[in-house]
C-alpha positions in Angstrom: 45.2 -78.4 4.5 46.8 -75.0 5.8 46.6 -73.4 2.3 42.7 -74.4 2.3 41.9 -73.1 5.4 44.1 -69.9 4.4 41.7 -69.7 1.1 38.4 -70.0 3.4 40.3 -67.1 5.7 40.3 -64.9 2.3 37.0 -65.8 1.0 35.3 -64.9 4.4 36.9 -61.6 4.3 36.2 -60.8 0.9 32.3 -61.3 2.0 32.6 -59.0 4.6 34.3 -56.3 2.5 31.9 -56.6 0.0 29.2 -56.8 2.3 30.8 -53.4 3.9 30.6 -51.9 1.0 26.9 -52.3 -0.2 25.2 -51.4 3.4 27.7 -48.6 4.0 25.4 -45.7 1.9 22.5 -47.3 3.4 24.0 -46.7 6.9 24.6 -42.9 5.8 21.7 -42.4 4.7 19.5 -43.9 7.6 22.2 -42.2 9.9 22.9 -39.3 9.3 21.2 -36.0 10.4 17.9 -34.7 8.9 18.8 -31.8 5.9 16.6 -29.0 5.1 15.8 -30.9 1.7 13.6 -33.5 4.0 12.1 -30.3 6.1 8.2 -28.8 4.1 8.8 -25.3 2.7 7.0 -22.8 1.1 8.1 -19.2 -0.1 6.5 -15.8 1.4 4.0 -14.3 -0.9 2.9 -10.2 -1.8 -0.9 -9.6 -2.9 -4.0 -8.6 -1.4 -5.5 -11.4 1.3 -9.3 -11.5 2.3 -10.1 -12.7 5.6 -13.2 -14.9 6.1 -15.0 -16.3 9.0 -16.5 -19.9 8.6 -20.0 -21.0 10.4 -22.8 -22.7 11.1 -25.9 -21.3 11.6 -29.5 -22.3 11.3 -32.9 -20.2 9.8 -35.1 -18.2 11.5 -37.7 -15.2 10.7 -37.2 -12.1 11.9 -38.8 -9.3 13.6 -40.4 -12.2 15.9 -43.6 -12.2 17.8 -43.3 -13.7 20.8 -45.5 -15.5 22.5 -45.1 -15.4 26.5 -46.6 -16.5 29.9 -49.4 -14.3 30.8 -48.7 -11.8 33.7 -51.6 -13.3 35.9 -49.9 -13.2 39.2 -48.9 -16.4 40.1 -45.5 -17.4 40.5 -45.4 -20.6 38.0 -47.3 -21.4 35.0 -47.8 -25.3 33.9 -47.9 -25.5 29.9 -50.7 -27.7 29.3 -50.5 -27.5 25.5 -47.7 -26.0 23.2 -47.2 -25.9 19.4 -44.3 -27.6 17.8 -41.0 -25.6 16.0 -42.2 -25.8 12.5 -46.0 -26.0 12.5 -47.4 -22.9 10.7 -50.2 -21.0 12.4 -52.0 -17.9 11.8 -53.2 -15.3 13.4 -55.7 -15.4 16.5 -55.1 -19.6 16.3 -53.8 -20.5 19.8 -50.1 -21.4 20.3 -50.0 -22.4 23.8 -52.5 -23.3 26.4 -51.6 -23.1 30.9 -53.4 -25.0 33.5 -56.1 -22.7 34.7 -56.7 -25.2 37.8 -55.6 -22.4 39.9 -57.6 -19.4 38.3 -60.5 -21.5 38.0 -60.4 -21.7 41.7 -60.5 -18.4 42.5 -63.4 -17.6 39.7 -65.5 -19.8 41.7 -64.2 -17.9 45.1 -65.3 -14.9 43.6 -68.8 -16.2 42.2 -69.3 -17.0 45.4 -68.4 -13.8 46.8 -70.4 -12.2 44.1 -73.2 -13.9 45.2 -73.1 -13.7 49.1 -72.3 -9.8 48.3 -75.7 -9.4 46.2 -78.0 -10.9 49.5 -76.1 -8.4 51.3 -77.0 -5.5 49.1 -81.2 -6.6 48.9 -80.7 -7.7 52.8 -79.2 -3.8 53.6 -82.0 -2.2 51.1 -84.2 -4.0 52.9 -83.1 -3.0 56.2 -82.7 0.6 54.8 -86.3 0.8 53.7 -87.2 -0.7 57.1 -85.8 1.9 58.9 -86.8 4.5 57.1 -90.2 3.2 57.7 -89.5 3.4 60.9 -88.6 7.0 61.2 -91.3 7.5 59.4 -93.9 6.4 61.9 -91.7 8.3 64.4 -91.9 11.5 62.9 -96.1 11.2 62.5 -96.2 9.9 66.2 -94.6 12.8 67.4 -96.5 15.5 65.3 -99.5 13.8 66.2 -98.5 13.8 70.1 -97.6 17.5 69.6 -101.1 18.2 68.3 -102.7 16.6 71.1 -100.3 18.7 73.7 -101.3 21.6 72.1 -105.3 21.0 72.2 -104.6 20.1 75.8 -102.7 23.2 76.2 -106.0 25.0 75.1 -108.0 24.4 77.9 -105.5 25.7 80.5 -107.0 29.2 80.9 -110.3 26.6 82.5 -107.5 24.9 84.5 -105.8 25.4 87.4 -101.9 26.7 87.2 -100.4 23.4 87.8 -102.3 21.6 85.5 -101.7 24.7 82.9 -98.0 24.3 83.9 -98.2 20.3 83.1 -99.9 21.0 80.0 -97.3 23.9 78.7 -94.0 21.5 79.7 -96.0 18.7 77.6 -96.1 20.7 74.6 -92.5 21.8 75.1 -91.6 18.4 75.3 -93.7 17.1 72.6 -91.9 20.1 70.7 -88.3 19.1 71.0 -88.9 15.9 70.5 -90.3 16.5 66.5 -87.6 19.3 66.5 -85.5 16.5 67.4 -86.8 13.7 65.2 -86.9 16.1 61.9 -83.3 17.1 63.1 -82.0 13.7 62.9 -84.1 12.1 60.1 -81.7 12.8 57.2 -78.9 11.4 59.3 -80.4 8.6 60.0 -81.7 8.1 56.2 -77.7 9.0 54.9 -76.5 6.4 57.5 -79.0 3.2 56.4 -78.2 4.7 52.8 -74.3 4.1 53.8 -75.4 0.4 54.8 -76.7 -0.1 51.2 -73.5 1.8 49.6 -71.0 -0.7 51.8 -72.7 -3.7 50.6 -72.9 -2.4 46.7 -69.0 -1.8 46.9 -68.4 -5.3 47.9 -70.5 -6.7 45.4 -68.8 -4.4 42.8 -65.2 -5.7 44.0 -66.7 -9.1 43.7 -67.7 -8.5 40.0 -64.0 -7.1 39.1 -62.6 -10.4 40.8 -65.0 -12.9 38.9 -64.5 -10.6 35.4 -60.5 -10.4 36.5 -60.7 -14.3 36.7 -62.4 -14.5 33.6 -60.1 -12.5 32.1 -57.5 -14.6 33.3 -58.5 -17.9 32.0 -58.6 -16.1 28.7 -55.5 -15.1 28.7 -54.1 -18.9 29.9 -54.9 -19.4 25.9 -52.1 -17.8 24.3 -52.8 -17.2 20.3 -50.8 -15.9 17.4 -50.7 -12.3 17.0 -49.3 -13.1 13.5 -49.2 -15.4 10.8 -46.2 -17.4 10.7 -43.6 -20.7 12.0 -43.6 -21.4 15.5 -40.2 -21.5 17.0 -40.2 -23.2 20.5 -38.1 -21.2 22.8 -35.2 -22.6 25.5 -36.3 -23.8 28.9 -34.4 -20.8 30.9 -36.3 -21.4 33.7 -34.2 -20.6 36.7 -34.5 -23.6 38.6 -32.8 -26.0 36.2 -29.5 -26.3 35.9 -27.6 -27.5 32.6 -24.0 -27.2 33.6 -22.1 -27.3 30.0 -25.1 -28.8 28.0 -27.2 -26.7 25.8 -31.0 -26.1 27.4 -34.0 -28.0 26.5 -36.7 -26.6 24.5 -40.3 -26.0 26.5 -42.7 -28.7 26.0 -46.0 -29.9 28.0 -45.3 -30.5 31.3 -42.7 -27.6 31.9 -43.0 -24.8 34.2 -42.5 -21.1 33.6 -42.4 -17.6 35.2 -45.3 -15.2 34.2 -43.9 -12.7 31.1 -41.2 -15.4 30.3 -41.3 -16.3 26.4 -42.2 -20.2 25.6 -41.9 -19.4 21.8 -41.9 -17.1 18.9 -43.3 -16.7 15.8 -40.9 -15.0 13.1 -41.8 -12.6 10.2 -41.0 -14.6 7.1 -40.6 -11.6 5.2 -37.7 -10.8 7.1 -35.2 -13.8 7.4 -32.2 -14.4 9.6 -29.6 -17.2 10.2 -28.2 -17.5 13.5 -25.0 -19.0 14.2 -21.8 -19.5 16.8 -18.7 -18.1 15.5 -15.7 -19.1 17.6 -14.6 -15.8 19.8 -11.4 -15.9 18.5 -13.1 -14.4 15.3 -15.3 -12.3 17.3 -12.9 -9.2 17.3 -12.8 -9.4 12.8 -16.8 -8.8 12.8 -18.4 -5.8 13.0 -22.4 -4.9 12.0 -23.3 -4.5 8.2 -20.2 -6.8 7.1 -21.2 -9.0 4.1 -21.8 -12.2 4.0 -23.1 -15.4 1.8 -25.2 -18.0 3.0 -25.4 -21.6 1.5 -28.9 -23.1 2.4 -28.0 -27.0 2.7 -31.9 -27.7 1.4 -31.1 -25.4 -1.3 -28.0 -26.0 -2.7 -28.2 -24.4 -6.2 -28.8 -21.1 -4.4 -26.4 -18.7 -3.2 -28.2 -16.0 -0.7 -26.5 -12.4 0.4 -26.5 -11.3 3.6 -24.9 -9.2 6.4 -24.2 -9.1 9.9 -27.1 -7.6 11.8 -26.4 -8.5 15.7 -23.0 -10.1 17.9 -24.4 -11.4 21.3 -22.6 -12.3 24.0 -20.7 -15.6 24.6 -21.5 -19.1 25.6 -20.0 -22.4 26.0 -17.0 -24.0 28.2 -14.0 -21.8 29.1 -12.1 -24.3 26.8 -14.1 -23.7 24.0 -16.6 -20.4 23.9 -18.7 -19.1 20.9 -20.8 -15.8 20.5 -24.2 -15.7 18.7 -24.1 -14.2 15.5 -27.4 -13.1 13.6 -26.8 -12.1 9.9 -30.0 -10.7 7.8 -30.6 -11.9 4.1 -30.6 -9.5 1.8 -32.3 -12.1 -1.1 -35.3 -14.3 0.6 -37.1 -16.9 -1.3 -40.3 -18.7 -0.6 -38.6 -22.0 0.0 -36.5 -20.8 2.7 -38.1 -22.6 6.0 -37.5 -22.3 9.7 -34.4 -24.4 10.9 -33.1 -25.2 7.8 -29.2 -25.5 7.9 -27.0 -23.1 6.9 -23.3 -22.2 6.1 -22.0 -18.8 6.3 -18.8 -17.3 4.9 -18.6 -14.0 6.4 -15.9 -11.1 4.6 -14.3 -9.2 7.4 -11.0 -7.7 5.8 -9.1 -7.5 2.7 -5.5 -6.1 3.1 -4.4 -4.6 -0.2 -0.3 -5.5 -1.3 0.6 -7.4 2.0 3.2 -10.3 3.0 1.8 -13.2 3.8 2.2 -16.9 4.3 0.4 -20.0 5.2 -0.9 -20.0 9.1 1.3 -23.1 10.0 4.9 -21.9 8.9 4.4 -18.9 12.0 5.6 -20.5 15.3 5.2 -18.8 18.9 7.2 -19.3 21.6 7.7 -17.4 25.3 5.6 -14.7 23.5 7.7 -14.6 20.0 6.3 -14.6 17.1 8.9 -16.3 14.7 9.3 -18.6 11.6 12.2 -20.8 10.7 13.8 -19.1 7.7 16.5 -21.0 5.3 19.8 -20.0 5.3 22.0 -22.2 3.0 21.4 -25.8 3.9 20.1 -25.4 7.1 17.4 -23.3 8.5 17.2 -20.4 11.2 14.7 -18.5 13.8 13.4 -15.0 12.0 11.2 -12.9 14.6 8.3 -11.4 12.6 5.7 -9.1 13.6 1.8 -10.7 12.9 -0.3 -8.3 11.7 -3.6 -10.5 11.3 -4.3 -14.1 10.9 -7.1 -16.8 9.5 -7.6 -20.2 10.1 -5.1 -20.6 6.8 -3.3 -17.5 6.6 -1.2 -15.0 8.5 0.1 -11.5 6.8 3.4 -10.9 8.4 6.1 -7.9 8.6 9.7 -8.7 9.0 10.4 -10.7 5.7 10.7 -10.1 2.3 9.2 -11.5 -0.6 10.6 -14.9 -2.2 11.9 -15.9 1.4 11.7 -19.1 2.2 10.4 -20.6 5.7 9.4 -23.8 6.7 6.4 -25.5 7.2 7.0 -27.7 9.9 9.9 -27.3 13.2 13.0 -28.2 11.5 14.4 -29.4 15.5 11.6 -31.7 15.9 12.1 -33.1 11.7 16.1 -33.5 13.0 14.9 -35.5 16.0 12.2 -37.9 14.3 14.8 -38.2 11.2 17.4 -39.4 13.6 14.8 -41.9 15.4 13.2 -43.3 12.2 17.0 -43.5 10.4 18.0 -45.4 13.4 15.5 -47.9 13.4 15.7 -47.9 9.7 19.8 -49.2 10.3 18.7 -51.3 12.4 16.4 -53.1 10.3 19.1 -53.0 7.2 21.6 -54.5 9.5 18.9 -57.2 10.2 18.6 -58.0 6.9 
């Protein structure tokens, strides 16, 4: 009995020992520390590197007409009827329509005034010639009671002195009194002619207001100066407030400010793509760089262009853009409107330079560094960037052939070390 139990003693250590021995490289393995064979690498490389910058954009004519509120003096406008983005239109058809409720108002105003003003005029014309009757009849009274004075005065050699003296001062009076009337008659005309004049320049200023409202009904009908696409502009009016969201295009029902544009209509002889690069590209372009365009409607075409205009910036802090319009160089008849495009933009080529894929450069408390291998194990190298692309950075500061990593050799250590653990754990489980 003691020998058996001394053979089961053996036997159970054996198992153990030989158990030992087949998980012990498993346990070094899932153990020990990360090497720089499990860490990505990739070598640094010498030859000329073009920088590109990536977009979106969408189609659009150029050299645009636009089509805007008329300037009729009122402080909103109400679109009534608008054309859609798209629709074609020539020139002289109408593009968009404004209430003229308001301006119909004051055409009647002025009718009205207009009218009143015209049986003001015939009412002072007929007061005028009234009164210049009048004078009239004045004037012949008094010449004829001058005439009689003076035959009176005749007979005063027969008469006695005061009656003589009576007769003179009558014809004296008589006298002054034509003197007087003749005197003032042109006066009096000028001033009833005045009366006339007053009422003729109010129903003049009456006229100008009726034709002005005319005029301004007209002009509620906005029509294409051009053949062409209509391109409904952004609702900028100032009054609505789109934190962080893109504006709405006008449409019936909106209001706008007098000269404000509602649309356009571009020259599709001259076409442009508009797009938002991201601003940290915004310091590699520069006006007349080249540029293709990839029509997504047109894929088996190709279509050269360049940079013709950098606006200004838009979007959250987080996240900004800056408009972009490129001009192409090769139009076609197909092209249309809002038709999708991408855009590779050329910015830079640097001739015989270092360079290296964008991820192997780290920064870190303002260093610009990459983890260079030295024997088994890897090392921080501070480099100096000279430019970079979404996929590439040229570098000084290394030499060609070196070798750098791709990823942070610390953080492959530490997720080695937590995946071999649990790894161990699992074998030992087994």
């Amino acid at each position: 009995m003691k020998r058996l139990r001394q053979a089961l003693a053996l036997a159970c250590v054996a198992a153990v020992l030989i158990a030992l021995a087949f998980l012990a490289p498993r346990f070094k393995q899932f153990l020990s520390p990360a090497s720089a064979a499990f860490t990505p690498t990739t070598r640094v490389r010498r030859g000329d590197v073009t920088f590109t910058v990536y977009a979106n954009g969408s189609l659009q004519g150029g050299n645009s007409k636009m089509v805007v509120a008329p300037m009729t003096g009122n402080n909103s406008l109400t679109i009534t009827e608008l054309g859609k983005s798209g629709d074609l239109v020539h020139e002289g058809d109408v593009v968009a329509r404004f209430d003229t409720t308001e301006e119909t108002y004051k055409l009647r105003e002025a009718e009205a005034d207009m009218e009143e003003a015209e049986q003001q005029v015939v009412q002072a014309e007929a007061e005028a010639a009234a009164k210049e009757e009048e004078l009239t009849n004045e004037l012949i009274t008094a010449r004829g009671t001058l005439s009689d004075a003076e035959l009176e005065a005749r007979r005063n050699p027969l008469l006695a002195a005061i009656a003589a003296r009576q007769n003179e001062l009558a014809v004296q009076g008589a006298r002054e009194r034509l003197a007087k009337l003749e005197h003032d008659y042109p006066e009096r005309k000028a001033a009833a002619k005045a009366s006339i004049n007053i009422q003729q320049a109010a129903r003049e200023k009456a006229k100008i207001q009726v034709e002005m409202a005319h005029r301004n009904i007209d002009m509620m009908s906005v029509k294409a100066t051009a053949s062409g696409y209509v391109n409904v502009e952004k609702n900028m009016n100032q009054n609505m407030i789109y934190s962080g969201m893109t504006l709405p295009l006008y449409q019936v029902g909106d209001q706008t400010r007098p000269g404000m544009a509602v649309a356009q209509i571009p020259d599709m002889n001259h076409w442009e793509v508009s797009a938002e690069v991201a601003e940290t590209d915004r310091g590699h372009l520069s006006i007349a760089q080249p540029a293709e365009v990839h029509v997504v409607a047109l894929p088996n075409r190709t279509f050269q262009a360049h940079v013709k205009d950098l606006g200004g910036t838009t979007g959250n802090f987080w996240e900004r853009h800056f408009e972009c319009k490129l001009s192409l160089d090769n139009p076609v008849p197909e092209l249309r409107p809002g038709m999708s495009a991408r855009i590779l933009i050329t910015t830079e080529t640097l001739r015989n330079a270092l360079w290296l894929p964008a991820q192997a450069l780290f920064e870190s408390d303002g260093r610009t560094f990459v983890h260079l291998r030295s024997g088994k194990s890897f090392t921080q190298k501070d480099v100096q960037l000279v430019r970079r692309s979404e996929s590439k950075v040229v570098v000084t500061g290394l030499k060609e052939g070196d070798e750098v990593s791709l990823a942070s050799p610390d953080q492959q250590e530490a997720g080695s070390k937590k995946g071999g653990a649990a790894n161990a754990a699992k074998a030992v489980a087994k």
